[in-house]
ZAVOGU-841188 format. One record per atom (N, C-alpha, C, O): z negated, y negated, x; residue number from 1; residue in three letters; chain. Coordinates in nm, 3 decimals, m for minus. Example, Ala and Ser with C-alpha at 12.3 -4.5 7.8 and 13.67 -1.06 7.14 Angstrom:
BEGIN
pz=m0.780&py=0.569&px=1.319&pos=1&code=Ala&unit=A
pz=m0.780&py=0.450&px=1.230&pos=1&code=Ala&unit=A
pz=m0.780&py=0.330&px=1.320&pos=1&code=Ala&unit=A
pz=m0.846&py=0.332&px=1.424&pos=1&code=Ala&unit=A
pz=m0.708&py=0.225&px=1.285&pos=2&code=Ser&unit=A
pz=m0.714&py=0.106&px=1.367&pos=2&code=Ser&unit=A
pz=m0.787&py=m0.003&px=1.290&pos=2&code=Ser&unit=A
pz=m0.804&py=m0.114&px=1.341&pos=2&code=Ser&unit=A
END
This chain:
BEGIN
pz=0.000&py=0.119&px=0.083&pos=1&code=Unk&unit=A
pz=0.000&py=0.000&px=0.000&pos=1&code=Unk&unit=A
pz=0.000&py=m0.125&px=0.087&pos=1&code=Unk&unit=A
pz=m0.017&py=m0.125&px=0.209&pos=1&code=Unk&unit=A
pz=0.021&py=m0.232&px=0.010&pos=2&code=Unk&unit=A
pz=0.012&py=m0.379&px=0.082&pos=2&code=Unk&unit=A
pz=m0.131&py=m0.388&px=0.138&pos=2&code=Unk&unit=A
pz=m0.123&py=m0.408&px=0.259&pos=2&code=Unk&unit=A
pz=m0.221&py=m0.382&px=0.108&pos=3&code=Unk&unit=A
pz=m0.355&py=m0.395&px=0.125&pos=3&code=Unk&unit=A
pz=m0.397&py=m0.298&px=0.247&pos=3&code=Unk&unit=A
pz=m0.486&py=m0.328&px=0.326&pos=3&code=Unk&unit=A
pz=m0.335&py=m0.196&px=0.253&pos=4&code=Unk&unit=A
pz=m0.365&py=m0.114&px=0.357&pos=4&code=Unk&unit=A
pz=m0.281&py=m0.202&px=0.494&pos=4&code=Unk&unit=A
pz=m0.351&py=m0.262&px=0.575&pos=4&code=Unk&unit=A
pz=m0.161&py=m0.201&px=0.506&pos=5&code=Unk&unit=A
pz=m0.091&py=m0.275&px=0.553&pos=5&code=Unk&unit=A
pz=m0.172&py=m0.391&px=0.675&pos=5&code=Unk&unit=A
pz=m0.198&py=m0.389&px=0.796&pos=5&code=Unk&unit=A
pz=m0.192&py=m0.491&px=0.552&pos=6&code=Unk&unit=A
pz=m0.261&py=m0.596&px=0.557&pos=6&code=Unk&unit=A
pz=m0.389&py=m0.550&px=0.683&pos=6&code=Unk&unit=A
pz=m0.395&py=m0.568&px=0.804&pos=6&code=Unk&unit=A
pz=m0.493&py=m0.476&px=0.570&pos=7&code=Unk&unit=A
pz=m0.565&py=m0.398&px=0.697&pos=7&code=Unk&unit=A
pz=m0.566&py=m0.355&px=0.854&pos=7&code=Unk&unit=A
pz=m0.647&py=m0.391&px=0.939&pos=7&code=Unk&unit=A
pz=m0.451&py=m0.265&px=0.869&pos=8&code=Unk&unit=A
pz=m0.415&py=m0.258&px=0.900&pos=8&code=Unk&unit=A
pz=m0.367&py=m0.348&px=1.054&pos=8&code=Unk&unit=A
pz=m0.406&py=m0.317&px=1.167&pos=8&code=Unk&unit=A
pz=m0.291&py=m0.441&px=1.027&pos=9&code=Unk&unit=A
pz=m0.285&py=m0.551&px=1.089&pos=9&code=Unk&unit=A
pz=m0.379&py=m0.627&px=1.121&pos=9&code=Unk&unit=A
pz=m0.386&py=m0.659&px=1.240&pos=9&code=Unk&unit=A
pz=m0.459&py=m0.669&px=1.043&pos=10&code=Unk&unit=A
pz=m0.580&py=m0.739&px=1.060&pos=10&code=Unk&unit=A
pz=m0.649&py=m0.665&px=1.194&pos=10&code=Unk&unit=A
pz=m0.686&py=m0.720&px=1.298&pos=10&code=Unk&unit=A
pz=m0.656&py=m0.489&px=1.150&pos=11&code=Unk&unit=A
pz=m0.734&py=m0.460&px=1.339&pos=11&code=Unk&unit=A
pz=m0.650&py=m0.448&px=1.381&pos=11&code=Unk&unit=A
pz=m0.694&py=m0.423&px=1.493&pos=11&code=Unk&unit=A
pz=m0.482&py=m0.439&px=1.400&pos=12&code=Unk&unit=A
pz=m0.441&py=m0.474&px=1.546&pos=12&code=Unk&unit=A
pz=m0.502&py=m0.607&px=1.609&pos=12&code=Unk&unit=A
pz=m0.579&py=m0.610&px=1.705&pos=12&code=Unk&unit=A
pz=m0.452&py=m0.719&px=1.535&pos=13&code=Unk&unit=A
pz=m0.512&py=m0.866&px=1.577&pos=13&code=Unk&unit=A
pz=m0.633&py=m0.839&px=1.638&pos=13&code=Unk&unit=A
pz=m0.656&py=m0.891&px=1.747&pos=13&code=Unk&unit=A
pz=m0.717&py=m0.762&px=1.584&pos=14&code=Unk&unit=A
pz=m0.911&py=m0.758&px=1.665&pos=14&code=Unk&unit=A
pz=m0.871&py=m0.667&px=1.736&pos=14&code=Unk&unit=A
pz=m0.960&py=m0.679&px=1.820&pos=14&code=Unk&unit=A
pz=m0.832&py=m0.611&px=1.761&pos=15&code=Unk&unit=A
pz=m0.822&py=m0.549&px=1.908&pos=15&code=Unk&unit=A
pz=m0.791&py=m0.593&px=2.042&pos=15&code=Unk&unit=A
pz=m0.841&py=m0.570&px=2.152&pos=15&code=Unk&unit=A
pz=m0.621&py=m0.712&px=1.969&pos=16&code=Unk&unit=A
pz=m0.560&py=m0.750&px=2.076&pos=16&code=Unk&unit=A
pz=m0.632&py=m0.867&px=2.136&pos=16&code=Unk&unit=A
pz=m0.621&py=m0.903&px=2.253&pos=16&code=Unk&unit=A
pz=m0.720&py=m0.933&px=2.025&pos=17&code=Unk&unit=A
pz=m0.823&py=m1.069&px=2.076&pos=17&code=Unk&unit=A
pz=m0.908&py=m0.960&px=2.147&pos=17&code=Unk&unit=A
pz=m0.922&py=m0.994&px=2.265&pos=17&code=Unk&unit=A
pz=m0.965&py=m0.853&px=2.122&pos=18&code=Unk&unit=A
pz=m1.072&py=m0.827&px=2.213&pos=18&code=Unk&unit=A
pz=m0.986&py=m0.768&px=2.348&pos=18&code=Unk&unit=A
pz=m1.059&py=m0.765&px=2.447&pos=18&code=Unk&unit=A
pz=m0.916&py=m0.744&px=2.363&pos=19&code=Unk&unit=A
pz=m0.843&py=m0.700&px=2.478&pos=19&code=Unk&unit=A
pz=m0.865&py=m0.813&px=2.557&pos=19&code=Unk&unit=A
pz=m0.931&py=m0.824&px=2.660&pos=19&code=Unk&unit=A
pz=m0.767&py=m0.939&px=2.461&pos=20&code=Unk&unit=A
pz=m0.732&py=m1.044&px=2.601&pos=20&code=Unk&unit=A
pz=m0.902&py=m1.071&px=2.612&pos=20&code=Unk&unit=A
pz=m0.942&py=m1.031&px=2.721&pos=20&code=Unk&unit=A
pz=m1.001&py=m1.122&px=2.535&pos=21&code=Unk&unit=A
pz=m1.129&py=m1.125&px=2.581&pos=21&code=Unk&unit=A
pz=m1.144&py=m1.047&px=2.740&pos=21&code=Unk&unit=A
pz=m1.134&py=m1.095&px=2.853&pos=21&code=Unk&unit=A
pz=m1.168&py=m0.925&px=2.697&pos=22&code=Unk&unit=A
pz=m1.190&py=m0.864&px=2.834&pos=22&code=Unk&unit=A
pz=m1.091&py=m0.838&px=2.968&pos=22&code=Unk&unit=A
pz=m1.133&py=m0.816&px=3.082&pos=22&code=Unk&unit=A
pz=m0.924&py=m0.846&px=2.921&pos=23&code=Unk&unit=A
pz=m0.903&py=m0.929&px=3.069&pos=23&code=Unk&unit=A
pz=m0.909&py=m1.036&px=3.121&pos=23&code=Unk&unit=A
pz=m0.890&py=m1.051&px=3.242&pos=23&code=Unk&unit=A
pz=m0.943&py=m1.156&px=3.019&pos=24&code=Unk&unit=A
pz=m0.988&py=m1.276&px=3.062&pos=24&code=Unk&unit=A
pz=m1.111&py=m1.285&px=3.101&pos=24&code=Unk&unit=A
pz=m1.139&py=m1.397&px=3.144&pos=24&code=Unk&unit=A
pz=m1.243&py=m1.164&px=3.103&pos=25&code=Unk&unit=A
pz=m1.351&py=m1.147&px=3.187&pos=25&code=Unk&unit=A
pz=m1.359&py=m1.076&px=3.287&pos=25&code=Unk&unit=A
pz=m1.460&py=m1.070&px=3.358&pos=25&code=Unk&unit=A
pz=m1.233&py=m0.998&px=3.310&pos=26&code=Unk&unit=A
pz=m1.195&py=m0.909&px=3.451&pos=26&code=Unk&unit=A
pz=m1.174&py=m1.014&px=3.559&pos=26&code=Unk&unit=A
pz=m1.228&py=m1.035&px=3.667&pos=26&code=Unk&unit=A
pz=m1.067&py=m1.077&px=3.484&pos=27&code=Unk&unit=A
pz=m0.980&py=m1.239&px=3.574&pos=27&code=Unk&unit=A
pz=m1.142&py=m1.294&px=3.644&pos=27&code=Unk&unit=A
pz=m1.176&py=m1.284&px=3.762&pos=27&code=Unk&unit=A
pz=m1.216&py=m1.347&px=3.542&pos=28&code=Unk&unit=A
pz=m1.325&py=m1.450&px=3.642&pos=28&code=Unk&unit=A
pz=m1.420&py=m1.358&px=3.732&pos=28&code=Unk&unit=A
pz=m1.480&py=m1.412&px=3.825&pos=28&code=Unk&unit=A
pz=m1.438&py=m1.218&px=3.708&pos=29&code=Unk&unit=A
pz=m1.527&py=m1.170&px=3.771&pos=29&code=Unk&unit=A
pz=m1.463&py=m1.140&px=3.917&pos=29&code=Unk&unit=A
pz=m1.523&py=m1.167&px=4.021&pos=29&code=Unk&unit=A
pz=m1.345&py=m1.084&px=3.913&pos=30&code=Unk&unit=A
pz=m1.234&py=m1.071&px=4.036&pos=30&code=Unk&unit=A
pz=m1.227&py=m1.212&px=4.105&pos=30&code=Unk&unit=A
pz=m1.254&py=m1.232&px=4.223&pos=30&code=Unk&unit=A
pz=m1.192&py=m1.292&px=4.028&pos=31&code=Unk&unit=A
pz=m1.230&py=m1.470&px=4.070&pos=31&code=Unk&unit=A
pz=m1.334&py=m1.480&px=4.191&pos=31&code=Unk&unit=A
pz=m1.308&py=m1.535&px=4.299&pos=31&code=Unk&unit=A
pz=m1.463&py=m1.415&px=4.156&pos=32&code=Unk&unit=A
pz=m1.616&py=m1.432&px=4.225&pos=32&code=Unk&unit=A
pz=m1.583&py=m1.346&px=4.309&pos=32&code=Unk&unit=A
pz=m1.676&py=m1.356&px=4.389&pos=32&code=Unk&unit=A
pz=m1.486&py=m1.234&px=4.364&pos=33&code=Unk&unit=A
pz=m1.489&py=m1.156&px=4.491&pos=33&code=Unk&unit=A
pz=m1.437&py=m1.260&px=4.621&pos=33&code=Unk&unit=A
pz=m1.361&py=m1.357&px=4.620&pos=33&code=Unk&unit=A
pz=m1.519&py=m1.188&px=4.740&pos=34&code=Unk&unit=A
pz=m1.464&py=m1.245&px=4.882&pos=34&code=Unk&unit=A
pz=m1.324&py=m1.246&px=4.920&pos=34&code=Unk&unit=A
pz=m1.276&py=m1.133&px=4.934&pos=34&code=Unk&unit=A
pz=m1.293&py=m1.285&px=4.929&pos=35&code=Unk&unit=A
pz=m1.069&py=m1.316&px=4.916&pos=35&code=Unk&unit=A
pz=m1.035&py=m1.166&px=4.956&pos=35&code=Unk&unit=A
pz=m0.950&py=m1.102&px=4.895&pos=35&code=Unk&unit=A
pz=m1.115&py=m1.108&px=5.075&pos=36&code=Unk&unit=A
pz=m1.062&py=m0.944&px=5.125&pos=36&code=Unk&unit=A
pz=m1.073&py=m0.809&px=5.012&pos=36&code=Unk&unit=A
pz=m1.002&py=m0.710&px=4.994&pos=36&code=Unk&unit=A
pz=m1.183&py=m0.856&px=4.956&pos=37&code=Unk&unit=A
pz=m1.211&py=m0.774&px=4.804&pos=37&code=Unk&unit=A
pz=m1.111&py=m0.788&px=4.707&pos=37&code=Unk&unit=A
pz=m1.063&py=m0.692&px=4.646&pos=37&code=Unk&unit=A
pz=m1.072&py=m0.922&px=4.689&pos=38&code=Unk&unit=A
pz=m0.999&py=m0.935&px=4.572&pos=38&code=Unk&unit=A
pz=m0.833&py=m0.927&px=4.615&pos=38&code=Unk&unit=A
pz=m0.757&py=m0.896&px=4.524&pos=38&code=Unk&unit=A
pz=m0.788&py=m0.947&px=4.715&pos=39&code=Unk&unit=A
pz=m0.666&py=m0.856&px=4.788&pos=39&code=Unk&unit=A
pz=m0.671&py=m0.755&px=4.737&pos=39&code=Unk&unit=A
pz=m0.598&py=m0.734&px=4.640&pos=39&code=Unk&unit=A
pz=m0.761&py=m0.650&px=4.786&pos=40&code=Unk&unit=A
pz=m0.780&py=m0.528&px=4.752&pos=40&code=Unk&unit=A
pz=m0.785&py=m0.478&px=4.596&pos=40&code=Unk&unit=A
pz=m0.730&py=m0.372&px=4.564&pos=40&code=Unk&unit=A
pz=m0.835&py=m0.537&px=4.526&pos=41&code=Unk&unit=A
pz=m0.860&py=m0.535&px=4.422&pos=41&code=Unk&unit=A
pz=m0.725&py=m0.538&px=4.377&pos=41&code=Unk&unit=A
pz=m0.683&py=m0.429&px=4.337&pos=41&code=Unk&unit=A
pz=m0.620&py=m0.667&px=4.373&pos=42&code=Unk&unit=A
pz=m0.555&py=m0.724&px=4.349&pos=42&code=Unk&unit=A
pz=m0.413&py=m0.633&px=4.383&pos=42&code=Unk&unit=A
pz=m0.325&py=m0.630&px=4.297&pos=42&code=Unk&unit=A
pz=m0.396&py=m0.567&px=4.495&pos=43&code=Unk&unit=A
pz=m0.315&py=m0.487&px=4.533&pos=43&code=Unk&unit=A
pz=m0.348&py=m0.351&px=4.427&pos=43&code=Unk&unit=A
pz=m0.242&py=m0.308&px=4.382&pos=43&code=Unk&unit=A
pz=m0.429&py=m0.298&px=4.392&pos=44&code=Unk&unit=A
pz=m0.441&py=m0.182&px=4.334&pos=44&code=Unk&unit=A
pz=m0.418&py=m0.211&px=4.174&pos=44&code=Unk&unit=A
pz=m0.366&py=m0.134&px=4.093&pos=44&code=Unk&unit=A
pz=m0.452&py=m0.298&px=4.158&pos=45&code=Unk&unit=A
pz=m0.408&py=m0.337&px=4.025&pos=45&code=Unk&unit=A
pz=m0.263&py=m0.360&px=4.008&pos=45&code=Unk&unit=A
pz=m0.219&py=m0.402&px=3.901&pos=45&code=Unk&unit=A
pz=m0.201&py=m0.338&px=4.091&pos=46&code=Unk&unit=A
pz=m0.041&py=m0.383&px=4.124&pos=46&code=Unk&unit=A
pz=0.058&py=m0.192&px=4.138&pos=46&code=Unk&unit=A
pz=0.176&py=m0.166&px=4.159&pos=46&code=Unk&unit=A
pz=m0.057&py=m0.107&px=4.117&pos=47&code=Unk&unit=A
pz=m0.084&py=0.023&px=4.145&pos=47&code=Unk&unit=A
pz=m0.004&py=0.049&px=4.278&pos=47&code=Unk&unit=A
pz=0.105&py=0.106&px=4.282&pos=47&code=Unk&unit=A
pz=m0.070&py=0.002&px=4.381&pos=48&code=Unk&unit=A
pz=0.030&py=0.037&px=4.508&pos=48&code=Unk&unit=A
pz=m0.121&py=0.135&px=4.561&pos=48&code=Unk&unit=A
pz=m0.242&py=0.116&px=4.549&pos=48&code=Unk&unit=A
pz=m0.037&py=0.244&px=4.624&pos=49&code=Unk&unit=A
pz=m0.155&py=0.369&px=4.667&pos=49&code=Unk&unit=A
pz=m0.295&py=0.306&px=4.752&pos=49&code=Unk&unit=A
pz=m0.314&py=0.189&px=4.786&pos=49&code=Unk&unit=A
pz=m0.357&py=0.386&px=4.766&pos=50&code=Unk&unit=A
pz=m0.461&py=0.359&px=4.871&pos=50&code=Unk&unit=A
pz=m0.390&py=0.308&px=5.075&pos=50&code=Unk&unit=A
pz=m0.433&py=0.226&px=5.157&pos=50&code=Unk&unit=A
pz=m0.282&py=0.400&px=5.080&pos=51&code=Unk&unit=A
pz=m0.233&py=0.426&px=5.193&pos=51&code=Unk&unit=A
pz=m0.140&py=0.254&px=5.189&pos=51&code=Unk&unit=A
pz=m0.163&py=0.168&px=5.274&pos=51&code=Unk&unit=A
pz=m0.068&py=0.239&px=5.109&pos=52&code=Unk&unit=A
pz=m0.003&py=0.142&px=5.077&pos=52&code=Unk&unit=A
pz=m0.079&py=m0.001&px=5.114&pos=52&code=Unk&unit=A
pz=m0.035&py=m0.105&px=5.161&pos=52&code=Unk&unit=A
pz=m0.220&py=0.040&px=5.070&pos=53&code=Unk&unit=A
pz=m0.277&py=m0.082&px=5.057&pos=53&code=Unk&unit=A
pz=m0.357&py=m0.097&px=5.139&pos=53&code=Unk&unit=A
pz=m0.408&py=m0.209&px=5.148&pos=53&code=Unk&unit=A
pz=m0.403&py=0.024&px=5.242&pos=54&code=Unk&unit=A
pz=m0.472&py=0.030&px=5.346&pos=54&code=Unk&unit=A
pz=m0.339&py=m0.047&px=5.445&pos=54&code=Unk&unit=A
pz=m0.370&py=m0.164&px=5.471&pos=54&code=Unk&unit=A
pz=m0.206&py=m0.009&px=5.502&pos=55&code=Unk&unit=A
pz=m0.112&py=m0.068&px=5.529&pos=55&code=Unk&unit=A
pz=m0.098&py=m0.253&px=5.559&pos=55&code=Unk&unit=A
pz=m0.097&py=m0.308&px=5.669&pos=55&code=Unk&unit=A
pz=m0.087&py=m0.324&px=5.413&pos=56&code=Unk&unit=A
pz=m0.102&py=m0.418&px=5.394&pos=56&code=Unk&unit=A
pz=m0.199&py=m0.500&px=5.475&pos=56&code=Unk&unit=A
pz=m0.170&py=m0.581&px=5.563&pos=56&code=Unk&unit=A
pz=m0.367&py=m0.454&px=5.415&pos=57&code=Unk&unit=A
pz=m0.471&py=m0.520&px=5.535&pos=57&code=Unk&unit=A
pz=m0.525&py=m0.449&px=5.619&pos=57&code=Unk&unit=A
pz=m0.640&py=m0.479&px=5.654&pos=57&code=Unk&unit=A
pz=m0.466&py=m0.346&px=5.670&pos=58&code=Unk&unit=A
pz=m0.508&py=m0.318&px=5.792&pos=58&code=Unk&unit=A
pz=m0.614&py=m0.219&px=5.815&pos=58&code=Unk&unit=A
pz=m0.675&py=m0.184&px=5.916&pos=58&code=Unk&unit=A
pz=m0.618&py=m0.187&px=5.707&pos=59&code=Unk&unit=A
pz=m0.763&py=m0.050&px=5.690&pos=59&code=Unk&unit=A
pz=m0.723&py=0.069&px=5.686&pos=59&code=Unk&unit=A
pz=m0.601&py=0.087&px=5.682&pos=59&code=Unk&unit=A
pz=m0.797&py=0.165&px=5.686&pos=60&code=Unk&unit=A
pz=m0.777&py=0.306&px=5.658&pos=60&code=Unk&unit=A
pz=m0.719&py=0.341&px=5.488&pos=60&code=Unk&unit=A
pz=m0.708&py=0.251&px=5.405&pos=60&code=Unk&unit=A
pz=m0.690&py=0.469&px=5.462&pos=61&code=Unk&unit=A
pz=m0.689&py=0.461&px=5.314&pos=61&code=Unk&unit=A
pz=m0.863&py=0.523&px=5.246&pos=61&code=Unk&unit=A
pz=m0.948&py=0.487&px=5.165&pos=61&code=Unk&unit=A
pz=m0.849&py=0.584&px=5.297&pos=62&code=Unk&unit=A
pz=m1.030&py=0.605&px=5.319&pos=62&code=Unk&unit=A
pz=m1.109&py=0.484&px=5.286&pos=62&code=Unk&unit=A
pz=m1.167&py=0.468&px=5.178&pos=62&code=Unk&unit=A
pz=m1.109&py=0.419&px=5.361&pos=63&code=Unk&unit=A
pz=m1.168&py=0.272&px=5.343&pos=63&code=Unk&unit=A
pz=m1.149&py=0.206&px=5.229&pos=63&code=Unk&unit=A
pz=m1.238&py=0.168&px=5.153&pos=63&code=Unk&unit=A
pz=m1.016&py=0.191&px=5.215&pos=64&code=Unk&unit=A
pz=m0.986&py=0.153&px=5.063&pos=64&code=Unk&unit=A
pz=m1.025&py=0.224&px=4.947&pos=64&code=Unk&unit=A
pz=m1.028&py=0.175&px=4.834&pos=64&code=Unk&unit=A
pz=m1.055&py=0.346&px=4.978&pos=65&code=Unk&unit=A
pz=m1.103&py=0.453&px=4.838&pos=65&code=Unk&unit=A
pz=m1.270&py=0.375&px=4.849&pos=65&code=Unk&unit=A
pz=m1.316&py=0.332&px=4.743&pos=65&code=Unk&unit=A
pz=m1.353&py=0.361&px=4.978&pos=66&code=Unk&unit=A
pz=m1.454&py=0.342&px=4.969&pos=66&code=Unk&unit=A
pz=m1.501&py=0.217&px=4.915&pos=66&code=Unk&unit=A
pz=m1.607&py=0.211&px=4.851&pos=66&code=Unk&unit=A
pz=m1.393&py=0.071&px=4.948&pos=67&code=Unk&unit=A
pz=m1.416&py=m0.052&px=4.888&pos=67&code=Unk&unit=A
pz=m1.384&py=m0.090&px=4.764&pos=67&code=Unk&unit=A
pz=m1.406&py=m0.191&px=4.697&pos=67&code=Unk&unit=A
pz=m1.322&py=0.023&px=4.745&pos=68&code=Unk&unit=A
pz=m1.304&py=m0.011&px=4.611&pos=68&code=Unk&unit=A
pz=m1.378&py=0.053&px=4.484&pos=68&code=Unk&unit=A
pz=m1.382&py=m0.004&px=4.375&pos=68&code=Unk&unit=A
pz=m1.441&py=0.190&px=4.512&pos=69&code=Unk&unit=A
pz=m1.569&py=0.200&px=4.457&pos=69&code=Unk&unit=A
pz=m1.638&py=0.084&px=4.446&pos=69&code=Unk&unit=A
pz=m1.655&py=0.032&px=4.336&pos=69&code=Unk&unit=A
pz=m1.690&py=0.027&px=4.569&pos=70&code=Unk&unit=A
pz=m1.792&py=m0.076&px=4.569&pos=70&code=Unk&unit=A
pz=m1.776&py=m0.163&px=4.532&pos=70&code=Unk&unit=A
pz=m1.863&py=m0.236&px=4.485&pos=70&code=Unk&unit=A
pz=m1.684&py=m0.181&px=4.536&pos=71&code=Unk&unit=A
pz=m1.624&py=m0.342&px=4.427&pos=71&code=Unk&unit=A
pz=m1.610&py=m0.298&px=4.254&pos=71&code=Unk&unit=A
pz=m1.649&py=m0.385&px=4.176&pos=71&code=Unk&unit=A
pz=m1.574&py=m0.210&px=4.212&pos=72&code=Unk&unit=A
pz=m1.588&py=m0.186&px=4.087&pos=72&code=Unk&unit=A
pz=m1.709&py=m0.173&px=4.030&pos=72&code=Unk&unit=A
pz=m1.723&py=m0.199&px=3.911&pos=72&code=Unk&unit=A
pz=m1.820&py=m0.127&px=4.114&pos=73&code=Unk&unit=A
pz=m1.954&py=m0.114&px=4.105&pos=73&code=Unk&unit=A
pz=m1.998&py=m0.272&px=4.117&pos=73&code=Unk&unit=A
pz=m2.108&py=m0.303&px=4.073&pos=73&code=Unk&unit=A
pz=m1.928&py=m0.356&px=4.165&pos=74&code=Unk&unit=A
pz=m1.985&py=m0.484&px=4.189&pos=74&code=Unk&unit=A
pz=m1.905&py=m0.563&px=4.029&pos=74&code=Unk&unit=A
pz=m1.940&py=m0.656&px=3.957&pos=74&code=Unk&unit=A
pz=m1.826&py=m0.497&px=4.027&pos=75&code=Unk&unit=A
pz=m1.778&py=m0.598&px=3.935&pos=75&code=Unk&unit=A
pz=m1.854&py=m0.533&px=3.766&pos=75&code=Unk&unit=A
pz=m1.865&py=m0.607&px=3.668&pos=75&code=Unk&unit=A
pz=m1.887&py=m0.424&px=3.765&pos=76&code=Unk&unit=A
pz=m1.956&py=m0.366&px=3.671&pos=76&code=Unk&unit=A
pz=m2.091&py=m0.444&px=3.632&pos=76&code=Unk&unit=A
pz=m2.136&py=m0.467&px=3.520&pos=76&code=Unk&unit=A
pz=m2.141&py=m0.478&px=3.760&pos=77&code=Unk&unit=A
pz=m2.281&py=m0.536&px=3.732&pos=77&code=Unk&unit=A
pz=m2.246&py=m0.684&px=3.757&pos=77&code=Unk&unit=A
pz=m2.342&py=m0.741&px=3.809&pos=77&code=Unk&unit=A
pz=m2.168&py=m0.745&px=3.742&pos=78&code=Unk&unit=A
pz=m2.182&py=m0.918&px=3.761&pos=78&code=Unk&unit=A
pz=m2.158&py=m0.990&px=3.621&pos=78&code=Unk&unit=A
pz=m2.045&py=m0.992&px=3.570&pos=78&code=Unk&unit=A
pz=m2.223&py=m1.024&px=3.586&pos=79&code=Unk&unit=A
pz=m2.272&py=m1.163&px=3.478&pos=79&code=Unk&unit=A
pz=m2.132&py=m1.208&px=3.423&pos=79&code=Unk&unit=A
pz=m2.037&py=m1.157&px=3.483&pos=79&code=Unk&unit=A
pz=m2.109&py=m1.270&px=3.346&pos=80&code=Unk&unit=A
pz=m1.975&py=m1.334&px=3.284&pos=80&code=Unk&unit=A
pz=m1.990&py=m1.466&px=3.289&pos=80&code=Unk&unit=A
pz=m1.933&py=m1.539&px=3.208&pos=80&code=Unk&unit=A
pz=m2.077&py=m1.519&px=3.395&pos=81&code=Unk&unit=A
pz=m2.080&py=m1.688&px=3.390&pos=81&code=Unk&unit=A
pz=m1.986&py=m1.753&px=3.429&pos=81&code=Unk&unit=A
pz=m1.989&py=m1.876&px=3.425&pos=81&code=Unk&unit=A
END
C-alpha cells in the first residue's frame, strides 16, 4: 500500500541521516589523529593492503596490522567533541 511505501521511505531517510551522522563522527575523530596515524588510517580506508601501505610510509606490513589495531582502539574510545 501507499502507507507502507511511505513507511517505508521514511526509514530509508533515518538510516541515511544516521549513516552520514556517523561518518561525519569518523571524519572528526580521524581529524584528532597524529598526521602518521591518519595517513595510515586514511590509506586503508582507500582499501590499499597492509603491504601497500606499509610501502607508502615506510613501515613493515606487520606494523601496519599493529597501528592500526591501535588506532581503531583509539578511535573507539575518543569523545565526539
Amino acid at each position: 500500500t501507499a502507507t507502507d511505501r511511505l513507511t517505508m521511505d521514511i526509514n530509508l531517510f533515518e538510516d541515511r541521516d544516521e549513516d552520514t551522522k556517523q561518518v561525519d563522527m569518523l571524519h572528526k575523530r580521524i581529524s584528532k589523529l597524529q598526521p602518521f596515524d591518519r595517513a595510515i588510517v586514511l590509506l586503508w580506508l582507500e582499501d590499499l593492503s597492509y603491504e601497500e601501505i606499509g610501502q607508502i610510509v615506510g613501515i613493515t606490513a606487520k606494523n601496519v596490522s599493529v597501528r592500526l589495531f591501535r588506532i581503531r582502539e583509539q578511535l573507539k574510545n575518543m569523545s565526539n567533541d
